[in-house]
C-alpha positions in Angstrom: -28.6 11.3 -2.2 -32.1 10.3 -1.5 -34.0 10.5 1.9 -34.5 6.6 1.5 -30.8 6.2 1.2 -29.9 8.8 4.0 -31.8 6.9 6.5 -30.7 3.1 5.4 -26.9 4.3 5.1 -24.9 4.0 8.3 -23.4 7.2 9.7 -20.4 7.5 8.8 -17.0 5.6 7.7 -16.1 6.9 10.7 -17.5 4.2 12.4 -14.6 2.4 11.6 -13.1 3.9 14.9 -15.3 1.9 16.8 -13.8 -1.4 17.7 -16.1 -3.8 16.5 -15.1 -3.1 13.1 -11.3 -2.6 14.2 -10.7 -6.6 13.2 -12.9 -6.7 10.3 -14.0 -3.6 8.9 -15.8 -5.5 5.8 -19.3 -5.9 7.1 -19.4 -2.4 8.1 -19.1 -1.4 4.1 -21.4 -3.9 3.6 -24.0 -2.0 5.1 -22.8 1.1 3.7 -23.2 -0.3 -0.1 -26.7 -1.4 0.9 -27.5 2.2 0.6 -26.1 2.4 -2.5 -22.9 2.0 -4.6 -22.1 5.9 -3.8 -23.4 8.1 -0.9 -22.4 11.3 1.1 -20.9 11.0 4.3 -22.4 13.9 6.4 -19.4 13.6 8.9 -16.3 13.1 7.0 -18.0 16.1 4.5 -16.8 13.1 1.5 -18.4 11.5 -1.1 -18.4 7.3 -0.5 -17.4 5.5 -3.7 -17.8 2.0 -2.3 -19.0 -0.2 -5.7 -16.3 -1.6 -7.6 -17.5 -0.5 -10.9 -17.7 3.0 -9.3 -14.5 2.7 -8.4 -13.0 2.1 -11.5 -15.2 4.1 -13.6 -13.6 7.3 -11.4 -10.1 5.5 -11.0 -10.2 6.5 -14.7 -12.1 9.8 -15.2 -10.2 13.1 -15.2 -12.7 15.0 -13.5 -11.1 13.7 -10.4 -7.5 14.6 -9.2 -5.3 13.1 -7.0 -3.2 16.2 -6.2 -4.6 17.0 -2.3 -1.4 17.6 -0.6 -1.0 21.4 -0.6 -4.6 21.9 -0.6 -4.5 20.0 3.2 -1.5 21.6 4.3 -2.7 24.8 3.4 -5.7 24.4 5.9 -3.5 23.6 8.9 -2.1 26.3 11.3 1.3 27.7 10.5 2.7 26.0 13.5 1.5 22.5 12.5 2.7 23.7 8.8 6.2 24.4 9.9 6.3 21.1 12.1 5.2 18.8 9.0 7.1 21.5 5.7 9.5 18.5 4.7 7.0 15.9 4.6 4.6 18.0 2.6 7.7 19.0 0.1 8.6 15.1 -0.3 4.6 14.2 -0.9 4.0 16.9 -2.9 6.8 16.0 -5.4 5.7 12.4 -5.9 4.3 11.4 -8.8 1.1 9.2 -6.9 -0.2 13.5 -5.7 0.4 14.1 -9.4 -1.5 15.1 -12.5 -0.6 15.0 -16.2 1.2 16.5 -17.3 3.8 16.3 -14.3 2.5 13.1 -13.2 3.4 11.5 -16.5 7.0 13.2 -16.2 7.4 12.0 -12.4 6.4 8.5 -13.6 9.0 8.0 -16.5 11.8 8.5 -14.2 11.6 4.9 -12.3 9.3 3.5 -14.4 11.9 1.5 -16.6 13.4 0.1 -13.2 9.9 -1.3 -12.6 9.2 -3.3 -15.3 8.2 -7.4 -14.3 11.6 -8.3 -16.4 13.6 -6.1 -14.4 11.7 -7.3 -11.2 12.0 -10.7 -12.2 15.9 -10.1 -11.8 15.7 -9.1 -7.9 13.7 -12.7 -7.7 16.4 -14.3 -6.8 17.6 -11.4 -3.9 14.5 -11.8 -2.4 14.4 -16.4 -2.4 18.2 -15.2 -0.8 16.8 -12.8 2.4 13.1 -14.6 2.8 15.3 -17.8 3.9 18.5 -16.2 5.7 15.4 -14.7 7.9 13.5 -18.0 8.1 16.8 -19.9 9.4 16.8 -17.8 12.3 13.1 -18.7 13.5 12.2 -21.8 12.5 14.2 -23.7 14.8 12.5 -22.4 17.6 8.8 -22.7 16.1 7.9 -19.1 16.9 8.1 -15.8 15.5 6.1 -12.2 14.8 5.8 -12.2 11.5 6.2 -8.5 11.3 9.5 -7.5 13.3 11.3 -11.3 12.1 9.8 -11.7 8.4 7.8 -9.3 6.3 9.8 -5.9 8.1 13.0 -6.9 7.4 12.0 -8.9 4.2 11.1 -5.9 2.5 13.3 -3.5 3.8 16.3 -5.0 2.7 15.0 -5.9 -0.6 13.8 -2.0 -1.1 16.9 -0.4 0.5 18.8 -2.4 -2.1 16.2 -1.6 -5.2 16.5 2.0 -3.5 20.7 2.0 -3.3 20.3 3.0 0.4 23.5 1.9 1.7 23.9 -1.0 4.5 25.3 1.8 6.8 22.6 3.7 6.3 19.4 0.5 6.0 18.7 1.4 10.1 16.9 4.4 8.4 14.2 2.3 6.7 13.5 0.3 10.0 9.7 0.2 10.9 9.2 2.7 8.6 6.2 4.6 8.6 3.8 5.5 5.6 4.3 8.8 4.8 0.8 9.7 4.1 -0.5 8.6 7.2 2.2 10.5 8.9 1.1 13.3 6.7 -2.5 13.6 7.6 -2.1 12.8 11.0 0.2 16.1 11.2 3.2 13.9 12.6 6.7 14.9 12.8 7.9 11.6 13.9 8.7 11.2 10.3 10.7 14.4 9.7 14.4 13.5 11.3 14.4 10.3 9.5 13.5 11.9 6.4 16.6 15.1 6.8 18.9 11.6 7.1 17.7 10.3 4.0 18.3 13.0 2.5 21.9 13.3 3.5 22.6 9.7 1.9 20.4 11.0 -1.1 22.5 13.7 -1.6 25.7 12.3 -1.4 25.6 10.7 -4.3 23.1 12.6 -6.5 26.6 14.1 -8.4 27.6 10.4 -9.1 24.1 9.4 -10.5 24.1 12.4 -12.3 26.9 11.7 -13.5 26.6 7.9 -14.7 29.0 7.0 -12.7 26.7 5.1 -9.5 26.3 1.2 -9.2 23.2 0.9 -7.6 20.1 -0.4 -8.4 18.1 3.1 -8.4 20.7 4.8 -10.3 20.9 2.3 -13.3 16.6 2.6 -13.1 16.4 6.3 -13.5 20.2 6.9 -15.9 17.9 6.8 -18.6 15.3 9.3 -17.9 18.4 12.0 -16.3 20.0 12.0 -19.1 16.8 12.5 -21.4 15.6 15.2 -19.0 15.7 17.8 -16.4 14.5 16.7 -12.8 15.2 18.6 -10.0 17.1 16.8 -6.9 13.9 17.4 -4.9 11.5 15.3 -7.8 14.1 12.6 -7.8 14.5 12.3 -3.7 10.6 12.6 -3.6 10.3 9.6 -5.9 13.1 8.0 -4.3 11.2 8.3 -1.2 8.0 6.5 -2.8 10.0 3.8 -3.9 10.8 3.0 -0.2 7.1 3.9 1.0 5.3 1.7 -1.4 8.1 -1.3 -1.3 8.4 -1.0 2.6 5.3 -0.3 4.8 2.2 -1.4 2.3 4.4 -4.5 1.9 5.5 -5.5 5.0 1.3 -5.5 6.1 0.4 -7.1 2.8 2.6 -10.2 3.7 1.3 -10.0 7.6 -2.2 -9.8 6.3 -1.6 -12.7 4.0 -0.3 -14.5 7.0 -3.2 -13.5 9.5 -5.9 -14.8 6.6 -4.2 -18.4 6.0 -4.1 -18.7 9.7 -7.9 -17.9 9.8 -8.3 -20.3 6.4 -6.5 -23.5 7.4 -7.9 -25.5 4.9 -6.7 -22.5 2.1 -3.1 -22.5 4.2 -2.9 -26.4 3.7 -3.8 -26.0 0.0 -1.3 -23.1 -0.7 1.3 -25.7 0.9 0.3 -28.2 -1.4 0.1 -26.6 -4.3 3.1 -23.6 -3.9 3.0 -23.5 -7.5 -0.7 -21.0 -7.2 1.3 -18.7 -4.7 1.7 -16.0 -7.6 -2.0 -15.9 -8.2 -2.7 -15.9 -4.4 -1.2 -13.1 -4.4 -3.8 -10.9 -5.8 -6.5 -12.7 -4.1 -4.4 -11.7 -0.7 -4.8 -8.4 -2.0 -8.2 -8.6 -2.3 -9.4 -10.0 1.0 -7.5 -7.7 3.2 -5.7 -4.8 1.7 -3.0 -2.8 3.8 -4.9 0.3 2.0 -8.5 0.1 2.6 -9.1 4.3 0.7 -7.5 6.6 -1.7 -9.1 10.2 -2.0 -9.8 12.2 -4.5 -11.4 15.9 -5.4 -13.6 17.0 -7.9 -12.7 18.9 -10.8 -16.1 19.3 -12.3 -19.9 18.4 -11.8 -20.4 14.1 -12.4 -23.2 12.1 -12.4 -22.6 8.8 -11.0 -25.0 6.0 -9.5 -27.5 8.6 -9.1 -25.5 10.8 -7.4 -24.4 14.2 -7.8 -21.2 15.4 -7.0 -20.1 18.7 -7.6 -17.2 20.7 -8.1 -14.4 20.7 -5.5 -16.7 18.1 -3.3 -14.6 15.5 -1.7 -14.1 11.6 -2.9 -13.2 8.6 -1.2 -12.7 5.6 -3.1 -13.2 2.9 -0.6 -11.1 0.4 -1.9 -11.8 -2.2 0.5 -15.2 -2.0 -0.2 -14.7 -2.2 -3.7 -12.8 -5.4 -3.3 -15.9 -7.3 -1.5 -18.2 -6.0 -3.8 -21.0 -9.4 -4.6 -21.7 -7.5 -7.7 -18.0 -8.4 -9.0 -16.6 -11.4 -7.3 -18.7 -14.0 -6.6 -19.0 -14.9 -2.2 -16.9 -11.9 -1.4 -15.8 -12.7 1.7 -14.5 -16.0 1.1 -11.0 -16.3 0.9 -9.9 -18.4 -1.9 -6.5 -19.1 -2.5 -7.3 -20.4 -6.6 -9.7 -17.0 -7.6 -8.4 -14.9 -10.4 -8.0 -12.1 -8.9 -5.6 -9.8 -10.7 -7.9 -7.5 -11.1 -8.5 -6.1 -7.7 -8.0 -2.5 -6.8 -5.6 -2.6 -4.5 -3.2 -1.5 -6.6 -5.6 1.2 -8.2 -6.6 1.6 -11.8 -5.8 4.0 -14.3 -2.7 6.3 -14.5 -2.3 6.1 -10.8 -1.9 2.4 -11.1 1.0 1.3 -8.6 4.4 1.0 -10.6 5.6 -1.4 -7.5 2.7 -4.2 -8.6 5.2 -6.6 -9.8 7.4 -5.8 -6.9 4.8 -6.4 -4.6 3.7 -9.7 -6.0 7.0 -11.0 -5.9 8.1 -10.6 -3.0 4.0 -11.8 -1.3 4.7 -14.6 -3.7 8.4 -15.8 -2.3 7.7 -15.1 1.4 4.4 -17.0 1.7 5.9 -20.1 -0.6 9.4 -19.8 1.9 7.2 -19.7 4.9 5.1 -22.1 4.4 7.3 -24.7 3.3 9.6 -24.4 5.9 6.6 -23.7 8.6 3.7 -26.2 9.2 0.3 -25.5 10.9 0.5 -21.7 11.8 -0.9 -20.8 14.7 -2.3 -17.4 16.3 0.0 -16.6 20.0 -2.6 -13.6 20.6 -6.2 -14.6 19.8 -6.7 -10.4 19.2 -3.9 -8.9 16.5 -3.0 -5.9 17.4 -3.7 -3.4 14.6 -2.7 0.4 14.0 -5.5 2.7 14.9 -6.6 4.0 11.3 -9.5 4.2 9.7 -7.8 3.5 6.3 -4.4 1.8 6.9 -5.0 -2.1 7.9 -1.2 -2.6 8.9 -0.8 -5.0 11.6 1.7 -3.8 14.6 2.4 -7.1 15.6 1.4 -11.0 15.0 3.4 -13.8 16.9 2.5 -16.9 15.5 3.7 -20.8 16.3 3.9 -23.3 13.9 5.6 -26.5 13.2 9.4 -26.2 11.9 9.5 -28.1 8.2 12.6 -29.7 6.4 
């Protein structure tokens, strides 16, 4: 980094702490990026990657690994490490903290079940539980969109993808995202997790076996009887299949909702026109996305935007940033329901690109078409939402709204 850019780059992406960014953290990185596409943050000892290009270009190169789960617990005291051991085991058995070769094994397991065509088939699940939830709100024109719609939306759409059993869904309530449980050296995760596994492993023999019903055994019968997982690799990925399909969700639909609130004029075209709701989608994505960074570690010395980074320096793709970049989407900031946007990074790029996509943009897709035509004219109750303190997770804790019941 150059003296020049050291003194026109903002301190840190710490700054994001602060709570004038808390609401909208995207001018901040626009003032980071104007000291270049890729700087060094002195405080958070990491490497800003905050272009899109950038962002790709590493998304891609194999110089870079994903795998920082036992090299941050093996930092922490032994008491914090004893306190947080089953959350590290489950993390460091998913495929997303993975590299090839064992990433590539850890992602054939539920990849089949991910597939759009086997997605499309839960379509019709999800059009069934968006509109049971809607019938019990709309009548009285209010709701939070997060504990009455998007949180139980996707939790019962992912416990049944996941073959949690209905006795057992109150496990997947509010649920947490692991990672940020992780690096915040939280236990609050770690009981619900032991009961997980106890419905796991009750009927591990039968999917073993062939002999399970379930969604999640008929996605991964395939793969167990073509090769040998361990019970841990196949609860780990179990458990990503509920992270990803419950907590980033449930905040992408509330963050969609907050944006057409802010963008009546985009709200009353999406109403108008339900039929660009699939393509909003990625432009939802885009604007606000419930994961704003993904980090990474060098393998080797690269050379990127005149930068140096070195081996075993820190990375930080600043997704976020990426996805307001003028350089690739023309007036950034400007929410627009019709853009093509499908190729935003939300969902990463590369091998680690999320298997849940088509998930995801179903289920953004049928809530925000359900809502909106059976809700007119959303309105804010609180004129401040009320968002979790993190500097990379935008997921909102709560957001009343009023509207106008429809039909």
């Amino acid at each position: 980094m150059t003296d020049a850019q050291a003194t026109t780059r903002p301190p840190s992406l710490l700054a994001l702490y602060d709570p004038q960014w808390e609401a909208n953290p995207y001018p901040l990185y626009r003032q980071l990026r104007s000291g270049g596409a890729v700087g060094w943050d002195e405080w958070m000892r990491t490497w800003l990657v905050l272009g899109y290009d950038e962002i790709v270009s590493l998304s891609k190169d194999d110089r870079v690994t994903g795998a920082r789960i036992e090299s941050f617990y093996a930092q922490l005291p032994a008491a914090a490490q004893a306190e947080i051991a089953p959350l590290k085991s489950a993390l460091a058995d998913m495929m997303l903290f993975n590299e090839p070769p064992r990433h590539t094994r850890l992602r054939q397991l539920i990849k089949p079940g991910l597939t759009p065509r086997f997605i499309r088939q839960l379509r019709p699940l999800v059009e069934e539980i968006a509109d049971e939830l809607l019938d019990q709100v709309v009548p009285s024109g209010r709701m939070d969109v997060i504990r009455d719609f998007s949180e139980p939306l996707t939790r019962r759409v992912v416990g049944r993808l996941a073959g949690v059993p209905d006795h057992a869904l109150h496990l997947l309530r509010d649920w947490p995202g692991l990672l940020h449980e992780f690096f915040t050296q939280s236990r609050k995760a770690v009981p619900r997790l032991t009961a997980l596994r106890a419905v796991f492993d009750a009927d591990i023999e039968a999917r073993r076996a062939g002999d399970a019903q379930d969604l999640f055994s008929e996605m991964i019968a395939g793969q167990l009887a073509r090769a040998d997982y361990t019970d841990e690799e196949i609860f780990a990925n179990f458990l990503l299949l509920i992270d990803a399909g419950q907590a980033t969700t449930t905040h992408l639909i509330g963050n969609a909702v907050l944006a057409l609130v802010d963008h009546p004029d985009e709200q009353r075209r999406l109403r108008e026109q339900p039929e660009l709701s699939a393509g909003a989608a990625h432009e939802f994505l885009r604007y606000d996305s419930p994961v704003q960074f993904t980090s990474r570690v060098a393998l080797d010395d690269i050379e990127i935007a005149g930068c140096h980074i070195r081996q075993g320096d820190s990375v930080t793709l600043v997704l976020g940033s990426g996805n307001r970049d003028p350089e690739h989407y023309a007036d950034p900031d400007r929410l627009d329901v019709t853009r093509r946007a499908a190729d935003q990074l939300s969902f990463g790029h590369g091998i680690h690109y999320c298997l849940g996509a088509a998930l995801a943009v179903t289920e953004i897709d049928v809530g925000l078409a359900a809502l909106l035509r059976r809700a007119g004219d959303l309105r804010l109750v609180d004129a401040k939402p009320d968002w979790l303190e993190s500097v990379n997770f935008r997921f909102l804790q709560r957001l009343p709204i009023t509207f106008t019941p429809l039909g």
